[in-house]
RODO-2510 file (C-alpha; in nm, 4 decimals, decimal comma):
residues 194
     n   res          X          Y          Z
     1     x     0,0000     0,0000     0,0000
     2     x     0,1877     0,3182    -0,0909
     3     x     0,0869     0,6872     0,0573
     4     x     0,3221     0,7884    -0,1211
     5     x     0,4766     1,1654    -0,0190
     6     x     0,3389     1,2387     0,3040
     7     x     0,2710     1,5938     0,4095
     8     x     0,2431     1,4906     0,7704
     9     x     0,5300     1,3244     0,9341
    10     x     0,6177     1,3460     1,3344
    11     x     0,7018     1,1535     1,5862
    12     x     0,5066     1,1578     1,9842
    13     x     0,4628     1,0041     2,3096
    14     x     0,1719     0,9536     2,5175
    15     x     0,2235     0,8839     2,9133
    16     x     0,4886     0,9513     3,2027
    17     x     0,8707     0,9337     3,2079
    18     x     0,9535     0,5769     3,2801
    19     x     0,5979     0,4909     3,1194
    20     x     0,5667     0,6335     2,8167
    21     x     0,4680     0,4581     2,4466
    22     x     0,5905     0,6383     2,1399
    23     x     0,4956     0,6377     1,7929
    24     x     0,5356     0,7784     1,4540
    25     x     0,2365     0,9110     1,2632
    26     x     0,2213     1,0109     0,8754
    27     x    -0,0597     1,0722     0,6655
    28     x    -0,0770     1,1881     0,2535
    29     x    -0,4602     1,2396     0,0247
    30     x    -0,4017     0,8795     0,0523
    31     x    -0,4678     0,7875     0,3548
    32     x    -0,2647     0,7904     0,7187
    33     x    -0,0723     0,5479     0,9443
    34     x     0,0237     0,4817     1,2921
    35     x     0,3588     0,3094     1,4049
    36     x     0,3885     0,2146     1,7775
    37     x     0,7657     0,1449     1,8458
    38     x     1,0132     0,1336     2,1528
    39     x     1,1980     0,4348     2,2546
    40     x     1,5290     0,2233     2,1594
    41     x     1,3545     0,1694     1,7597
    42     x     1,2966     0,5297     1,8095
    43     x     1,6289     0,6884     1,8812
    44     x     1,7852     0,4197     1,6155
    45     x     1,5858     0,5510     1,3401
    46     x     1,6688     0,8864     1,4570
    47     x     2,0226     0,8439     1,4452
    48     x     1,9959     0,6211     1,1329
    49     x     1,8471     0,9729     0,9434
    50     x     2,0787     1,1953     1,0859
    51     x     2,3949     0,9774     0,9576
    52     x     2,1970     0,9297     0,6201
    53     x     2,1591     1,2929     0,5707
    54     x     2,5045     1,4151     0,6779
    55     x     2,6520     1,1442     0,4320
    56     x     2,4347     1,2964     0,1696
    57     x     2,4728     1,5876     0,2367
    58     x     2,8697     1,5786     0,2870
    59     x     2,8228     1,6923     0,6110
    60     x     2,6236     2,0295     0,5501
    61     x     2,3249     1,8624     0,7516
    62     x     2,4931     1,7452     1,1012
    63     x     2,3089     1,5876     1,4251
    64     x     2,2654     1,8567     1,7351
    65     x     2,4232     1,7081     2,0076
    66     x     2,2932     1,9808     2,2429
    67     x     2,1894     2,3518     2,2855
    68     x     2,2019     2,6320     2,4785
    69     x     1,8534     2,7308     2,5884
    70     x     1,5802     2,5191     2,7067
    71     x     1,4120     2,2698     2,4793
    72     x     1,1658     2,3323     2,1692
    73     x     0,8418     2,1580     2,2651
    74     x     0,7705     1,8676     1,9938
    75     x     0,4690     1,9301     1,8299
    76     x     0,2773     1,6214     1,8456
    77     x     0,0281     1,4835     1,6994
    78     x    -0,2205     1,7558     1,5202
    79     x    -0,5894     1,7797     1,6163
    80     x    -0,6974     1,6969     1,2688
    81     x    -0,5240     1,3727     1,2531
    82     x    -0,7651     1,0744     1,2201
    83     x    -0,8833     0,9284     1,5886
    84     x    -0,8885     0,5756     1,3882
    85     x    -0,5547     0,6215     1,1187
    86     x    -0,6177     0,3733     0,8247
    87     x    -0,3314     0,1511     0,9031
    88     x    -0,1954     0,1284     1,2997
    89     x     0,0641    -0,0812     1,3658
    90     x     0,1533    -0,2634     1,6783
    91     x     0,4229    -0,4759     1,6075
    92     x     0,5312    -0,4486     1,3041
    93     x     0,9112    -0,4503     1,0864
    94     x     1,0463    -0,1331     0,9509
    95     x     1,2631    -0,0744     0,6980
    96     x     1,4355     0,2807     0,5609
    97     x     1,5295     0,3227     0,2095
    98     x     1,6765     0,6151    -0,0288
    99     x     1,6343     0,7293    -0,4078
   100     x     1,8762     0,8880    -0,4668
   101     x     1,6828     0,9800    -0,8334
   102     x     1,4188     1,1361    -0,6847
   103     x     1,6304     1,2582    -0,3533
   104     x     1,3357     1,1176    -0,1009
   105     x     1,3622     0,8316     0,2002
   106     x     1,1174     0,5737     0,1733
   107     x     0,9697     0,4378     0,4937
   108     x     0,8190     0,1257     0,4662
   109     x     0,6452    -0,0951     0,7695
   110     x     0,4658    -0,4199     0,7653
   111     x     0,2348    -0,5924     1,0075
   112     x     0,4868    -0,8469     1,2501
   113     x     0,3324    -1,1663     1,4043
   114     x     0,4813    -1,3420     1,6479
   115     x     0,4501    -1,7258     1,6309
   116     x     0,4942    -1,9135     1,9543
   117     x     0,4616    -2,2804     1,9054
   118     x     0,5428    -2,5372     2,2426
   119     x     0,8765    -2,6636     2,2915
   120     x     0,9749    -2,3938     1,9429
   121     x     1,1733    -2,0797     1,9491
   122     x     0,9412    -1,7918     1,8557
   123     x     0,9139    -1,7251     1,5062
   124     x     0,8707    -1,3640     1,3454
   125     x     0,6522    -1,3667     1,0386
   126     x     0,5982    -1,0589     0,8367
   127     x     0,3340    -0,9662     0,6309
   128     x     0,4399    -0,7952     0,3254
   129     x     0,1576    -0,8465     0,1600
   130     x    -0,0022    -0,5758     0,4550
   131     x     0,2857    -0,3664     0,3795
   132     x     0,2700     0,0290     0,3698
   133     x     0,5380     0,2541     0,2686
   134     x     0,5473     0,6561     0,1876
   135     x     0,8395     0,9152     0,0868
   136     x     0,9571     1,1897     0,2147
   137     x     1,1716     1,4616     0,1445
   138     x     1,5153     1,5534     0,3688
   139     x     1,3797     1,8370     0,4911
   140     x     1,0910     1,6250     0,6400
   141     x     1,3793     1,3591     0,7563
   142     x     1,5922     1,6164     0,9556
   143     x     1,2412     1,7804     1,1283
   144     x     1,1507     1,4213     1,2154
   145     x     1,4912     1,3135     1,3559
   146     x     1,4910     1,6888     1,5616
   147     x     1,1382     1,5865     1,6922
   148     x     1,3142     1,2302     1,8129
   149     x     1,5641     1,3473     1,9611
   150     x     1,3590     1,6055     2,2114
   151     x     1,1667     1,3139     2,2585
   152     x     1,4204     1,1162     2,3840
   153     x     1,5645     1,3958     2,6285
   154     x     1,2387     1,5038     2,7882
   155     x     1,1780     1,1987     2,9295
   156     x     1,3696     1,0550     3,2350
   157     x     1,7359     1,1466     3,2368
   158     x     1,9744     0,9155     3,1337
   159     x     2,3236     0,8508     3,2956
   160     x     2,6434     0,9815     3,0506
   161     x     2,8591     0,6928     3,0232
   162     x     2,5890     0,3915     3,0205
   163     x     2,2937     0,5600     2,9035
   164     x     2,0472     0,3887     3,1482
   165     x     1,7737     0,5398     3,3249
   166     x     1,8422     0,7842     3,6330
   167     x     1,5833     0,6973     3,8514
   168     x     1,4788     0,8843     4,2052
   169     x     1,7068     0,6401     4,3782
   170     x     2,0963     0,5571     4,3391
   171     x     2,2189     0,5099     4,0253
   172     x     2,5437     0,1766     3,9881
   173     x     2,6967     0,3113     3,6606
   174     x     2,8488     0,0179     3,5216
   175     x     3,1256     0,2182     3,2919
   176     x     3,2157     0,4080     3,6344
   177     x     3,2479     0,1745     3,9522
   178     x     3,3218    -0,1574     3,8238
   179     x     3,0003    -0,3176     3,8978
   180     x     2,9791    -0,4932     3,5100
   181     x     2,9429    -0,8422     3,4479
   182     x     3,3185    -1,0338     3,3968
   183     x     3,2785    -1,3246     3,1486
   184     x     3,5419    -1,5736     3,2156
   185     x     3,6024    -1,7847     2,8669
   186     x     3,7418    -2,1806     3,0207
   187     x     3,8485    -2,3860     2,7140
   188     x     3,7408    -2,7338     2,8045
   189     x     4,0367    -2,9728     2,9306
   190     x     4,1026    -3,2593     2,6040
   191     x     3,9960    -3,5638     2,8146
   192     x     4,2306    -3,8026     2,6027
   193     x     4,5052    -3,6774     2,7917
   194     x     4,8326    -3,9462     2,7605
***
């Protein structure tokens, strides 16, 4: 199913730090889509555009690390968007493409099921056939990837060197005090000694 160029494309989250979902939304004449991710999908595809467009851009279009000032306030979602989108997806596999003909990303996402048979490692199965994709220009790809990132700052703060969760509580930093796991590697003894 193809939307093809959206004119809406952000990024939101609903909830409070530590509990929040986030999701993309786009929409075209064509119709309009919801994508539920994890904040991890999130920030990947967010970093994922920004190294796309300083590559194609050699470097004219770089990633803000941080700014003086308080933050800009993401938009969100706009009142007119649909309350029921044409296509919302739960779980679902992503994948980010570029023309460089036409000079436009293509997004494209497709329904994911998870298979659990007994005694069977979980399967993924995705449905292509369920697919939707849309384009969108660079412009639209370096608003979306700002939007991300204050996203990913306002919630809770996250420690420097590990990038876990400060909580109210103590934080054990395992880049700072040594508390990481040691894996020990023991090469089995050859039993056929002589």
């Amino acid at each position: 199913i193809e939307l093809g160029h959206v004119e809406l494309l952000g990024a939101d989250a609903i909830g409070q730090p530590g509990q929040r979902r986030f999701y993309l939304f786009a929409g075209s004449w064509r119709g309009s889509t919801l994508m539920w991710m994890e904040k991890e999908q999130l920030n990947r595809l967010s970093l994922t555009l920004d190294r796309a467009l300083a590559q194609l851009t050699e470097g004219q279009v770089l990633r803000t690390e941080a700014q003086v000032g308080s933050q800009p306030t993401p938009k969100g979602i706009p009142a007119d968007f649909p309350r029921t989108p044409e296509y919302d997806f739960r779980e679902s596999h992503m994948t980010l493409t570029y023309d460089e003909r036409d000079e436009m990303f293509t997004f494209t996402v497709a329904p994911l099921e998870i298979v659990m048979d007994q005694g069977q490692e979980p399967l993924a199965l995705v449905h292509e056939e369920e697919a939707v994709s849309f384009l969108f220009t660079h412009k639209q790809a370096q608003d979306l990837s700002s939007t991300i990132n204050v996203l990913m700052t306002g919630g809770r703060p996250v420690c420097p060197l590990c990038q876990a969760p400060l909580d109210e509580g103590p934080h054990a930093c395992v880049k700072q005090n040594g508390h990481h796991e040691i894996v020990q590697i023991v090469e089995a003894e050859d039993e056929e000694e002589e």
